[in-house]
C-alpha positions as CSV (number, residue, x, y, z in Angstrom):
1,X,9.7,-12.5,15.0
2,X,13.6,-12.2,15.8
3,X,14.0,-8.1,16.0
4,X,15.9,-6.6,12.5
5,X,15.9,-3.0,11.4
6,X,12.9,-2.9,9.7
7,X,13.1,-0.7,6.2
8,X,9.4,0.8,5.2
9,X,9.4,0.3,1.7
10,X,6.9,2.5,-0.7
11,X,6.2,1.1,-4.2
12,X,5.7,3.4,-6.5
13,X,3.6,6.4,-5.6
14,X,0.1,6.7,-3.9
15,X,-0.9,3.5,-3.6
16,X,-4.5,3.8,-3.9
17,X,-4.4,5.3,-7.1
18,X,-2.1,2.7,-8.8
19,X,-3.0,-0.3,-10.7
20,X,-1.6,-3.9,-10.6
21,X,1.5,-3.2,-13.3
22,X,2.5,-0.4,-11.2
23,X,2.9,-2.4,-7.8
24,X,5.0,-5.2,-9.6
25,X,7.1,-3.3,-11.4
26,X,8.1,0.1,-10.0
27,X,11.7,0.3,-8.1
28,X,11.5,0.4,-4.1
29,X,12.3,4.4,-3.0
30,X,13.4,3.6,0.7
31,X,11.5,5.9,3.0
32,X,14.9,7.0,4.7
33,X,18.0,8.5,3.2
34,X,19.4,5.6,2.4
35,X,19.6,4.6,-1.3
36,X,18.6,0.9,-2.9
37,X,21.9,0.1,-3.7
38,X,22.8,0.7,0.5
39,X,19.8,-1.4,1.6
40,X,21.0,-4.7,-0.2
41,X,24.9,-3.5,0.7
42,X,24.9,-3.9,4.7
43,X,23.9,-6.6,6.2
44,X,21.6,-5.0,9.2
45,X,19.6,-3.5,6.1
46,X,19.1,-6.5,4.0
47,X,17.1,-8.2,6.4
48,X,15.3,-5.4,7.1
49,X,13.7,-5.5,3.6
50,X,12.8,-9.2,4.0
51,X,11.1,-8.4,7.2
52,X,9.0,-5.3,6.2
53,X,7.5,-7.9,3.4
54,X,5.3,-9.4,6.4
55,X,4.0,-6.4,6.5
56,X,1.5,-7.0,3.4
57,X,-0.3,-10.1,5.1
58,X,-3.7,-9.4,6.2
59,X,-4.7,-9.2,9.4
60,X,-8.3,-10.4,10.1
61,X,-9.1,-8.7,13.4
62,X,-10.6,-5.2,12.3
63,X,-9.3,-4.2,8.9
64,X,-13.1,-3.4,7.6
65,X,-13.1,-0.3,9.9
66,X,-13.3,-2.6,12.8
67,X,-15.4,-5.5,11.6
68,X,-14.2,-8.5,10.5
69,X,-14.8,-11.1,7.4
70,X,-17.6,-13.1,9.6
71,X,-19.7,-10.0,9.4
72,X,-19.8,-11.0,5.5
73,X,-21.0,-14.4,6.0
74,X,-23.5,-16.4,8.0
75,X,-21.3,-16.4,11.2
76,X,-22.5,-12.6,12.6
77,X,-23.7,-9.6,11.7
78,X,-21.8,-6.1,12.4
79,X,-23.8,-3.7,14.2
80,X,-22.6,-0.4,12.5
81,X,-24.9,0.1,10.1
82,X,-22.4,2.3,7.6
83,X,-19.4,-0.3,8.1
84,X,-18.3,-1.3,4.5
85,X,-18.4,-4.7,5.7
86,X,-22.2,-4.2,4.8
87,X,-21.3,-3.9,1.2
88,X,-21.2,-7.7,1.0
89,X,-24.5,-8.5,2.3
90,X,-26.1,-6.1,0.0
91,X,-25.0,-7.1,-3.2
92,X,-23.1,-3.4,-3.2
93,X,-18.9,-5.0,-4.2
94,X,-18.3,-4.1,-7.8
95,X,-14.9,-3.7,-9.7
96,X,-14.4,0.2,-8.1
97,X,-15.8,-0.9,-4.9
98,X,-14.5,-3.7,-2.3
99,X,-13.4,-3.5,1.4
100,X,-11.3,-6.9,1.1
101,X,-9.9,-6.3,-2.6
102,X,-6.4,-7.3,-1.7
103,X,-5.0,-7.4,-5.5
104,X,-2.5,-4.0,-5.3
105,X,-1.3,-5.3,-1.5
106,X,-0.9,-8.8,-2.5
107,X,1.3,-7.5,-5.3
108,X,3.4,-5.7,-3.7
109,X,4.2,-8.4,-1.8
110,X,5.2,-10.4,-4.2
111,X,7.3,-7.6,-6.0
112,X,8.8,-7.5,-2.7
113,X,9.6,-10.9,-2.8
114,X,10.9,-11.0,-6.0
115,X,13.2,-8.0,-5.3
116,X,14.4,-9.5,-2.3
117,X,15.0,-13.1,-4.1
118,X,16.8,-11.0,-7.4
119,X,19.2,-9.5,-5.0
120,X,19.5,-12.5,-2.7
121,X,20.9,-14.3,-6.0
122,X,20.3,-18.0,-7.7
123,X,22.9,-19.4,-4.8
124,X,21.2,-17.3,-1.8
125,X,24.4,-14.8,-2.4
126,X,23.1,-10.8,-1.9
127,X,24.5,-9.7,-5.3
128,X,25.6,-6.5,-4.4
129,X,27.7,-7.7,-1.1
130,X,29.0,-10.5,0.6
131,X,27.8,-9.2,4.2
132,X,25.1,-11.8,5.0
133,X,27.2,-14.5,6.8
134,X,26.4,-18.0,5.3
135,X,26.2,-19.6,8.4
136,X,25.0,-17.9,11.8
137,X,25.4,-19.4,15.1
138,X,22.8,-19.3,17.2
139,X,23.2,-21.0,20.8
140,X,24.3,-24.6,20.1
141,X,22.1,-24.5,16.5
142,X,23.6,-23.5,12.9
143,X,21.6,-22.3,11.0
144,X,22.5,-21.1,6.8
145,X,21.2,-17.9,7.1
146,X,21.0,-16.8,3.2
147,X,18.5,-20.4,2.7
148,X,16.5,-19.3,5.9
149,X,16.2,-15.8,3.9
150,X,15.6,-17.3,0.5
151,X,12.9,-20.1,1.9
152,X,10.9,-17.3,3.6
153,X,10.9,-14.8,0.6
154,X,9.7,-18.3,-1.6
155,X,7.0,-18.8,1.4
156,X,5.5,-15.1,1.4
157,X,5.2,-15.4,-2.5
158,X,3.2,-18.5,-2.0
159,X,1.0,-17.1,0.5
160,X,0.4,-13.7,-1.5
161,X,-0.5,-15.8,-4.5
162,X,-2.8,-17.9,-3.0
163,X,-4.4,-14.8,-1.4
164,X,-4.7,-13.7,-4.8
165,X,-5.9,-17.4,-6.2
166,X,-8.6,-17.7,-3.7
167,X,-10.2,-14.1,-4.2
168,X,-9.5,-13.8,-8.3
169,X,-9.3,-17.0,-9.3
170,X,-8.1,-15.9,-13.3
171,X,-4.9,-14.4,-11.8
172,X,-1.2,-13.5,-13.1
173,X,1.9,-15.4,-11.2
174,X,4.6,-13.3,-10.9
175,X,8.1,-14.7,-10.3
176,X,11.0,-12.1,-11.1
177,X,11.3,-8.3,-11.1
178,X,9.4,-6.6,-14.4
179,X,11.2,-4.2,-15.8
180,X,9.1,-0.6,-15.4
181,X,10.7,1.1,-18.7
182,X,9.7,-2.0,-21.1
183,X,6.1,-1.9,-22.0
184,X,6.3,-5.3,-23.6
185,X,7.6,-6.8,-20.0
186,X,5.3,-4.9,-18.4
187,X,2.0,-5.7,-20.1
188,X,3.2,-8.9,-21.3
189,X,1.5,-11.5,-18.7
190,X,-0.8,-13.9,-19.3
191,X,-3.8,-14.2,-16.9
192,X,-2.8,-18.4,-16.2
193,X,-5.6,-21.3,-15.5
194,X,-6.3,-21.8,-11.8
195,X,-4.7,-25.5,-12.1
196,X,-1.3,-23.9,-13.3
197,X,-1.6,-21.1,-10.5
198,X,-1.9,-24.0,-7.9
199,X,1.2,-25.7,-9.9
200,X,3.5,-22.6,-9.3
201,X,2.3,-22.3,-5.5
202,X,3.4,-25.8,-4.9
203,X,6.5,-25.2,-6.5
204,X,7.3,-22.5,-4.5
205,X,5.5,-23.6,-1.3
206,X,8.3,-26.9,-1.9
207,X,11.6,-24.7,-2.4
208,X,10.8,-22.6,0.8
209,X,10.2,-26.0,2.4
210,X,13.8,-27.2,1.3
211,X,15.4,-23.7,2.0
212,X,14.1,-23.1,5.8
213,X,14.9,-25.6,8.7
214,X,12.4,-27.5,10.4
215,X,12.5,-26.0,13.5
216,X,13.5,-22.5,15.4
217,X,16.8,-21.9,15.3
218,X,16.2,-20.3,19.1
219,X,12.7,-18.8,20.6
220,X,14.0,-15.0,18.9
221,X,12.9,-16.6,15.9
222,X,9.1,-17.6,17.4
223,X,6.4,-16.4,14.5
224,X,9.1,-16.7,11.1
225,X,8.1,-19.8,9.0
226,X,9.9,-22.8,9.1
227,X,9.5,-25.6,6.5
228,X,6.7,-27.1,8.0
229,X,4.6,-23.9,7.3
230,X,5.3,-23.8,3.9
231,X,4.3,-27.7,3.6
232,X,1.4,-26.1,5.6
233,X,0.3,-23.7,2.9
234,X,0.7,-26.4,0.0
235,X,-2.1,-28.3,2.4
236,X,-4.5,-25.5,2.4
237,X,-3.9,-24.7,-1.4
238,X,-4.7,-28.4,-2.4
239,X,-8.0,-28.6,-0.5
240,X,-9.1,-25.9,-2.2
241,X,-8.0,-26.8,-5.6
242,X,-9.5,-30.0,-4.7
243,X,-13.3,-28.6,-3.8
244,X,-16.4,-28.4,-5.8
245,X,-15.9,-24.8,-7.0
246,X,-12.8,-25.2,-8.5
247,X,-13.0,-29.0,-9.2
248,X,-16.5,-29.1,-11.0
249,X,-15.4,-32.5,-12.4
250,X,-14.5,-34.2,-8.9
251,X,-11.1,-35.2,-10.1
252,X,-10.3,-37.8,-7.1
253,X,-6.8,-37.2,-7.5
254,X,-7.1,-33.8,-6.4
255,X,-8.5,-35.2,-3.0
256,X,-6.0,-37.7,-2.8
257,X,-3.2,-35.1,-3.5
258,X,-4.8,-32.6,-0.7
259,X,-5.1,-35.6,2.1
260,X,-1.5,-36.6,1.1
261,X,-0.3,-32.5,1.8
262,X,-2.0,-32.7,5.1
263,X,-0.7,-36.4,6.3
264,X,2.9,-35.3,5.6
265,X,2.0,-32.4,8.2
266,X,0.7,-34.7,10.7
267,X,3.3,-37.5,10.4
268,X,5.9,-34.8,11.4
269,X,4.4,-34.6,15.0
270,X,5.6,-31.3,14.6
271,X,2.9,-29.9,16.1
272,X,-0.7,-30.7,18.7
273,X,-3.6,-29.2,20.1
274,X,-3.5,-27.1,22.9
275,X,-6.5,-26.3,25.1
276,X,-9.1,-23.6,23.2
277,X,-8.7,-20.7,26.0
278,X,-4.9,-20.5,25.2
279,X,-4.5,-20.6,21.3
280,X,-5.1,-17.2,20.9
281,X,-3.6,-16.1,24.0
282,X,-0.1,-17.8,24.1
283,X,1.9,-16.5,21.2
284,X,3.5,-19.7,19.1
285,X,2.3,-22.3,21.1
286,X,2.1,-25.8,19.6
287,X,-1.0,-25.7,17.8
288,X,-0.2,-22.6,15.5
289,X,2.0,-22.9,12.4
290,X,1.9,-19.5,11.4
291,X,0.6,-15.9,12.2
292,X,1.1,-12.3,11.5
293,X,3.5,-10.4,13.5
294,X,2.2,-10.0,17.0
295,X,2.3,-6.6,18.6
296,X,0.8,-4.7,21.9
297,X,-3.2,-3.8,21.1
298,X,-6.6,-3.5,22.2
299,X,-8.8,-3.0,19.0
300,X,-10.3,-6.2,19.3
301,X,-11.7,-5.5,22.9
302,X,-11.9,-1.8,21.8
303,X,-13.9,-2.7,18.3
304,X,-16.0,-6.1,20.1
305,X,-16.1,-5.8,24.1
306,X,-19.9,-5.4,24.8
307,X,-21.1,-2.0,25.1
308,X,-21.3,-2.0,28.5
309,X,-17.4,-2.6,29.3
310,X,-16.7,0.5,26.7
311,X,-16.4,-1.1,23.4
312,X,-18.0,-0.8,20.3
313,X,-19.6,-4.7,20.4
314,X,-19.4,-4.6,16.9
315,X,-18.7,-8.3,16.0
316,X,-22.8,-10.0,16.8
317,X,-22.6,-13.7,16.0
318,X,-26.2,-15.2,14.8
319,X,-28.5,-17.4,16.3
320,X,-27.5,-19.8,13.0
321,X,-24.2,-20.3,14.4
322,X,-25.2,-20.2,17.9
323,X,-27.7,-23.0,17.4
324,X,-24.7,-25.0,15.4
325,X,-23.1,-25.7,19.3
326,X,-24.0,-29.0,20.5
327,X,-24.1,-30.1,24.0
328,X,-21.5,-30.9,25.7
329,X,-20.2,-34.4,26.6
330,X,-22.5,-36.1,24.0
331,X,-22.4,-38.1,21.1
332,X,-22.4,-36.7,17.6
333,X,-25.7,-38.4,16.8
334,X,-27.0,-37.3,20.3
335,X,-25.6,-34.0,20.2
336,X,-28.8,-32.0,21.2
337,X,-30.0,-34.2,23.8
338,X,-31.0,-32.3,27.3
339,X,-30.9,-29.2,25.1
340,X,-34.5,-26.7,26.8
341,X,-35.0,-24.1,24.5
342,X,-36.8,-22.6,27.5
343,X,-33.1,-22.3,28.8
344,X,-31.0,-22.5,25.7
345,X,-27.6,-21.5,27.2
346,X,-28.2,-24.3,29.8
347,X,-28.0,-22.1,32.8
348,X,-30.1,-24.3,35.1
349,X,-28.7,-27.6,34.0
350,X,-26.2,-29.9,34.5
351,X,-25.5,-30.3,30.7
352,X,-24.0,-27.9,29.6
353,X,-23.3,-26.1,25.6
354,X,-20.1,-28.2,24.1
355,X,-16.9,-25.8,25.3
356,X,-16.7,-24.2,22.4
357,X,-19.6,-22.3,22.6
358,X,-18.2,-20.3,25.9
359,X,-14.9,-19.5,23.9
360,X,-16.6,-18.4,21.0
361,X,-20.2,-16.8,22.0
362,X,-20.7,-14.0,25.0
363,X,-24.4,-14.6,25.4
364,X,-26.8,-13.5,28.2
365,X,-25.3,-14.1,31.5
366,X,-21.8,-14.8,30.1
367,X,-18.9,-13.5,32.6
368,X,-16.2,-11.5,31.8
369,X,-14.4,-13.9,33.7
370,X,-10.6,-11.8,33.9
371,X,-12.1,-8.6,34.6
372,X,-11.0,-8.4,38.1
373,X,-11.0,-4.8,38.8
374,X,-14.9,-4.4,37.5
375,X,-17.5,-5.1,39.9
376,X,-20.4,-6.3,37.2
377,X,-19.2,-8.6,34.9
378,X,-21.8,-9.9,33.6
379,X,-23.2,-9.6,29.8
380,X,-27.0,-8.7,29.8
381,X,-28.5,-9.2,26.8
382,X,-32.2,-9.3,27.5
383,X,-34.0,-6.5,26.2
384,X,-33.6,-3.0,28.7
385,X,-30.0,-4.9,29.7
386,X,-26.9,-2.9,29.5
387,X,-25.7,-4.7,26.7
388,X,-29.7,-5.6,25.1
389,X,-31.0,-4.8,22.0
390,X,-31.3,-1.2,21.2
391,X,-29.4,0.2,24.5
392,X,-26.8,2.3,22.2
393,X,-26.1,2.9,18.5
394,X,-24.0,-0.2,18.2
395,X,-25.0,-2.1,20.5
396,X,-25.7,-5.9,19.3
397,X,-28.4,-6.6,16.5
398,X,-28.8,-10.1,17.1
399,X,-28.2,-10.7,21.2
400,X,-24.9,-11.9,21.4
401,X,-21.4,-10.4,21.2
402,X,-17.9,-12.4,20.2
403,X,-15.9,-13.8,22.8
404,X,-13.4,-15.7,20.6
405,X,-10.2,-13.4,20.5
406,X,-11.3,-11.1,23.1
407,X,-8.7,-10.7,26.0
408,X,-11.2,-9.9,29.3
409,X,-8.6,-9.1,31.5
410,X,-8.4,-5.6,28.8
411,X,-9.2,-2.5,30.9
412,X,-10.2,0.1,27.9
413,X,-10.3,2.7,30.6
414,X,-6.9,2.1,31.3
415,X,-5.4,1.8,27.8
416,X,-4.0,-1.6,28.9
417,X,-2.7,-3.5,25.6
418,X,-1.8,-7.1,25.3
419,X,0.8,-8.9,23.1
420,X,-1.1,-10.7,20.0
421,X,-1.2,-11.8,16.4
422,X,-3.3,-12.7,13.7
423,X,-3.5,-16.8,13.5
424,X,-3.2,-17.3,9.9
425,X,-2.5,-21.3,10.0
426,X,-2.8,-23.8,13.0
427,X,-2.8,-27.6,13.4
428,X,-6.3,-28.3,13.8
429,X,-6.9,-26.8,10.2
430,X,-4.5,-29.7,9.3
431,X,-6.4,-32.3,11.2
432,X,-10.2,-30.9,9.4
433,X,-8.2,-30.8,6.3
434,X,-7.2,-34.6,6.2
435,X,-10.6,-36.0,7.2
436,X,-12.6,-33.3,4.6
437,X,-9.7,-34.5,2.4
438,X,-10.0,-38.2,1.9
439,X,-13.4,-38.3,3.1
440,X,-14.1,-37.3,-0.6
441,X,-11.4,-39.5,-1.8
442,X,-12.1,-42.4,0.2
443,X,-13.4,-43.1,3.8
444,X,-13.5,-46.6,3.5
445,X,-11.6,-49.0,5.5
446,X,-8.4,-48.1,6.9
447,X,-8.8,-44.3,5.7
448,X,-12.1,-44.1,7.5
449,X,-10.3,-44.9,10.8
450,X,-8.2,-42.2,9.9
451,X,-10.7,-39.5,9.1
452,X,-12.3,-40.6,12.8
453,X,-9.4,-40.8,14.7
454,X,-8.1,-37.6,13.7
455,X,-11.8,-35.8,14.4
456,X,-11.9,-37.2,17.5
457,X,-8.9,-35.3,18.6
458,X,-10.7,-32.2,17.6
459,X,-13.6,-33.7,19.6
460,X,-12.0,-34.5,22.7
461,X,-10.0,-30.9,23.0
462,X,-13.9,-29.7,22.8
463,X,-14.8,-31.6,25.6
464,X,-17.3,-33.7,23.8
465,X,-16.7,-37.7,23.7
466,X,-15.4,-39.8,20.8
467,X,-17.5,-41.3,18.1
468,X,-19.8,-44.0,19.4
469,X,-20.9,-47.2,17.7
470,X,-23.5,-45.8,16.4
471,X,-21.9,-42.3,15.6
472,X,-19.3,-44.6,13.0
473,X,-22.6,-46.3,12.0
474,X,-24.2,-43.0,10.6
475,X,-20.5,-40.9,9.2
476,X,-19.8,-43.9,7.3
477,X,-22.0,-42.6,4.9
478,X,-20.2,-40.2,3.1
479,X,-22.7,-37.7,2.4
480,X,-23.1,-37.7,6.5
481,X,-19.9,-37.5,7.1
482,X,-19.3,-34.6,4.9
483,X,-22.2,-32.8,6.7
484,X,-20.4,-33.3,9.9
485,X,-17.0,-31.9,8.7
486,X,-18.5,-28.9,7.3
487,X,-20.2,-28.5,11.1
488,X,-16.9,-29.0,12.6
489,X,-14.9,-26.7,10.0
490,X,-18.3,-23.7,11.0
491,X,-17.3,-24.4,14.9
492,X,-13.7,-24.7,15.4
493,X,-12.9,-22.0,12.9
494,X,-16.0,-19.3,13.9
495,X,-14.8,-16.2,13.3
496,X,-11.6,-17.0,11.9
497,X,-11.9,-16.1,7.8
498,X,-12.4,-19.7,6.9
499,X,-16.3,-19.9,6.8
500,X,-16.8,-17.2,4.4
501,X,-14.0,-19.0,2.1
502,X,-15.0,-22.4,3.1
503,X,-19.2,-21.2,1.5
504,X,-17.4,-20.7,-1.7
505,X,-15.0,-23.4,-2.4
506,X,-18.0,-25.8,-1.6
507,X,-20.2,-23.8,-3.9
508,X,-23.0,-23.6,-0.7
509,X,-22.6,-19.7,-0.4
510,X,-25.5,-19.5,-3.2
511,X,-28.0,-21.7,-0.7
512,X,-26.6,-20.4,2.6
513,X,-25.9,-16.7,1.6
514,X,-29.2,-15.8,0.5
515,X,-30.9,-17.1,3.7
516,X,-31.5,-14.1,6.3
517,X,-29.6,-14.8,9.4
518,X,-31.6,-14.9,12.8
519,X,-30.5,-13.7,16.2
520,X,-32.9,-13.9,19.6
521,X,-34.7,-11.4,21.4
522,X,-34.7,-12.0,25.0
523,X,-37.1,-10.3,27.6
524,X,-38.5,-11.0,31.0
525,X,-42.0,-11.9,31.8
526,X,-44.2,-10.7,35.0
527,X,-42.8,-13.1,36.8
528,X,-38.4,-12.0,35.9
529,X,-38.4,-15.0,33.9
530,X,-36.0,-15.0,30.3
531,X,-38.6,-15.4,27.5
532,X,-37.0,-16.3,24.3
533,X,-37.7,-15.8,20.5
534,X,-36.0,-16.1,17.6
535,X,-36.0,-13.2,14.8
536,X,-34.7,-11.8,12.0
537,X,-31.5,-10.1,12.1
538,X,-30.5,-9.3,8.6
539,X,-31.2,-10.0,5.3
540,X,-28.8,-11.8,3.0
541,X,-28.2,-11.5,-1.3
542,X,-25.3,-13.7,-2.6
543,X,-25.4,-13.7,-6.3
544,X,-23.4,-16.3,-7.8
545,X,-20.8,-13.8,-9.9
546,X,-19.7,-13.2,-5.9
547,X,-17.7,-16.8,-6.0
548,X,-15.0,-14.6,-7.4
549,X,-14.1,-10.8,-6.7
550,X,-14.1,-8.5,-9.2
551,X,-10.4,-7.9,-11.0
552,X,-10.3,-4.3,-9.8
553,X,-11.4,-1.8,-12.7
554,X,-8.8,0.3,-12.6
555,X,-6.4,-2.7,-13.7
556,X,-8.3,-3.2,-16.8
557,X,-8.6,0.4,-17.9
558,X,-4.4,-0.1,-17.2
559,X,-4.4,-2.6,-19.6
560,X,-6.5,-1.5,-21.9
561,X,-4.9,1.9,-22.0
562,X,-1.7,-0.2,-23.5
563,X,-3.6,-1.6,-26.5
564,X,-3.8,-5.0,-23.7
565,X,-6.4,-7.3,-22.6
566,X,-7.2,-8.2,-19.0
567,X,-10.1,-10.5,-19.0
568,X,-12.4,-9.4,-15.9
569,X,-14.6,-12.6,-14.1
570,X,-17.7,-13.3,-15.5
571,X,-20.8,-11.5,-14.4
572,X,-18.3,-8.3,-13.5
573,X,-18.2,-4.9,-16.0
């Protein structure tokens, strides 16, 4: 993001003691000794404010003392015991207790946003000064500064609402500054239906769209939306709105609405595929839309290298999602053909796992293929290896450790960092989204030429080949071809918070969350040869209450306190 001043705002007091009416209405005390009225008074500070907003966007990589959202779904199993990532599987979250309850953060953002938006003014004027400049040169590009700041504040609303929507569901949508000293304001929201949530988020998600350009102004503005991100958002939000949880009806319309938000993305040839090993390693390449700020870190290889190379190998995908790999250079129909489950990682063959897999899974006899300076790079996680089962504390619980994300060239014993973010949004989401999209409106015809030619890009950037005759024979059922883009959405997105969301919107957590997950022993016979067997690596509960978090209790007793009602979701006290 292009380098401002960057003011650290604190809402309110403590924040973990506060409820929801506290984060949206209390004034902002600048942590500096500069006063409210300076902050929206000089133009170095303004932006500032609008920048320290981006702060409140979660960032997936370790924010459940090092274990991720995967950990809470059928994708891997954390290998700390005590991490409250564990609270999910065991049917532990309740209205006082949940690691990902994001209701007081997402709400600050948004009084944030609403702050910043008052202040900015109906005409993108900062009402206290006239400092901003209205237009700002940048190289040969102009670019109307106030919009760009207005169209980003109207973005980050969107996104901390839908954040909100997707966890909640019976939410409140908050669009101006509540007045703290008038209990009526204060108390006086209405919890709103999820259709008129996902009405507001448009709404928004289309006035940033109109307020930001459609490109970087110049590369010191890589990582800030532009108006393609928002139209982005509005994408993501319809698919959802459109799925079985929160469609129970299977209003077409809705489909047809969400494959429409994803074409206009894809029209724009605004953005493609790069290859796998580089999306996460090449900050704002052409594939991603939008992530978190990036900075200089090494808590991913820190929290998920294998125990051998010093980390904690925390992050242990299953033998579920393992399995889900095809082979590579296959047809969809033919997918497992030359697989040997005597040499399931296809180390002896000339077939090998779809590409995928590599980028995704370290498995037994994986390289750490950057880590020059180390003599052994090689993952062992046969049983007695020095990354196997039972070798330390943490080491893996189901014989495999997460590549995906994971920076090899990393030396922990050197402290060496490198530059990354958190990918929120990128363009194959866009691509899954269309064909999920109208797939379920209609793949007949013309549309199911455009579900197959945009999964075949996502195919061929795999490595695997395009649909075959009789591929196209067996997805134009639609039942089959939903299977499929359920399989894609688990493999192209592993590890990446959309599986555990993805469970819920289509209302399969209740089947797939209550199966225990497997992972694979592996030990040697007389003869050094890899025996293999499947077990069981953790048991699952998923009750069906869980499609929606718990309003946080503290929030009711708020409300309550103020002769209010909250209404909590059902099967929640």
């Amino acid at each position: 993001m292009k380098k401002r001043i960057l003011i650290l705002v604190a809402v309110g007091t403590a924040f973990i003691t506060q409820s929801c009416s506290d984060y949206l209405t209390k004034d902002a005390n600048v942590n500096t000794t500069l006063s409210y009225q300076q902050i929206f008074a000089d133009v170095h500070y303004a932006p500032g404010f609008l920048d320290n907003i981006y702060n409140n966007i979660p960032d997936g990589y370790s924010r459940f003392g090092g274990a991720m959202l995967a950990a809470a779904c059928d994708e891997a199993v954390c290998s700390d015991a005590g991490s409250p990532i564990q609270l999910f599987n065991t049917n532990a979250i309740n209205s006082t207790t949940n690691p990902d309850d994001q209701w007081s953060n997402m709400y600050r953002g948004i009084r944030k946003c609403n702050m910043f938006l008052k202040e900015l003014g109906p005409d993108g004027i900062i009402t206290k000064t006239n400092s901003i400049p209205m237009v700002e040169n940048i190289g040969n590009t102009s670019v109307n500064t106030r919009n760009y700041y207005k169209g980003q504040a109207l973005f980050l609303r969107a996104l901390f609402h839908f954040e909100l929507l997707k966890r909640y569901g019976n939410i409140f949508y908050v669009s101006k500054v509540l007045d703290p000293f008038n209990e009526n304001e204060l108390f006086s929201g209405t919890q709103l239906p999820y259709d008129q949530v996902v009405d507001s988020i448009a709404n928004d998600c289309d006035s940033a769209a109109s307020y930001m350009p459609a490109s970087y102004p110049d590369v010191s503005y890589g990582g800030r939306p532009v108006s393609w991100t928002a139209l982005a958002l509005k994408s993501r939000l319809f698919l959802y709105a459109a799925s079985p949880l929160n469609n129970p009806t299977n209003d077409l319309s809705k489909w047809k609405r969400a494959a429409d938000a994803s074409k206009v993305i894809i029209d724009s040839k605004k953005y493609s595929l790069v290859s796998f090993n580089t999306i996460f390693s090449s900050l704002y390449n052409s594939e991603i839309i939008f992530a978190t700020k990036a900075t200089n870190r090494n808590d991913i290889e820190t929290f998920n290298y294998p125990v051998s190379y010093q980390g904690e190998g925390l992050m242990n995908p299953t033998e579920d999602l393992v399995e889900a790999f095809g082979m590579g250079v296959t047809t969809y129909k033919n997918r497992y053909l030359n697989y040997n489950p005597n040499d399931p990682y296809c180390l002896n063959s000339i077939k090998k796992r779809e590409d995928r897999f590599k980028y995704s899974i370290f498995y037994n006899t994986s390289r750490l293929v950057n880590l020059s300076n180390k003599k052994d790079t090689i993952v062992a996680t046969y049983v007695g290896g020095k990354d196997g089962l039972f070798s330390t504390p943490t080491a893996t619980k189901t014989g495999y450790y997460m590549s995906k994300f994971i920076n090899s060239s990393i030396d922990l014993s050197k402290g060496t960092t490198s530059y990354r973010a958190w990918v929120y949004m990128r363009y194959a989401e866009i691509l899954l989204n269309y064909a999920e999209a109208l797939n379920e409106y209609n793949n007949t015809g013309a549309n199911f030429t455009a579900i197959i030619n945009a999964l075949n890009l996502i195919r061929n950037r795999a490595n695997l080949r395009p649909f075959d005759t009789a591929d196209k024979a067996l997805l134009q059922d639609q039942n089959e071809m939903r299977k499929y883009i359920k399989l894609e959405r688990r493999l192209e997105f592993a590890f990446e918070e959309q599986r555990f969301w993805d469970l819920r919107r289509w209302k399969d957590a209740e089947t797939v969350l209550n199966q225990p997950v497997q992972g694979m022993r592996i030990t040697k016979d007389a003869q050094g040869n890899y025996v293999y067997t499947v077990f069981t690596a953790q048991t699952r509960i998923f009750e069906t209450k869980m499609y929606w978090y718990p309003i946080p209790r503290a929030e009711i007793l708020k409300y309550r306190s103020a002769g209010k009602t909250i209404v909590q979701n059902p099967g929640w006290e």
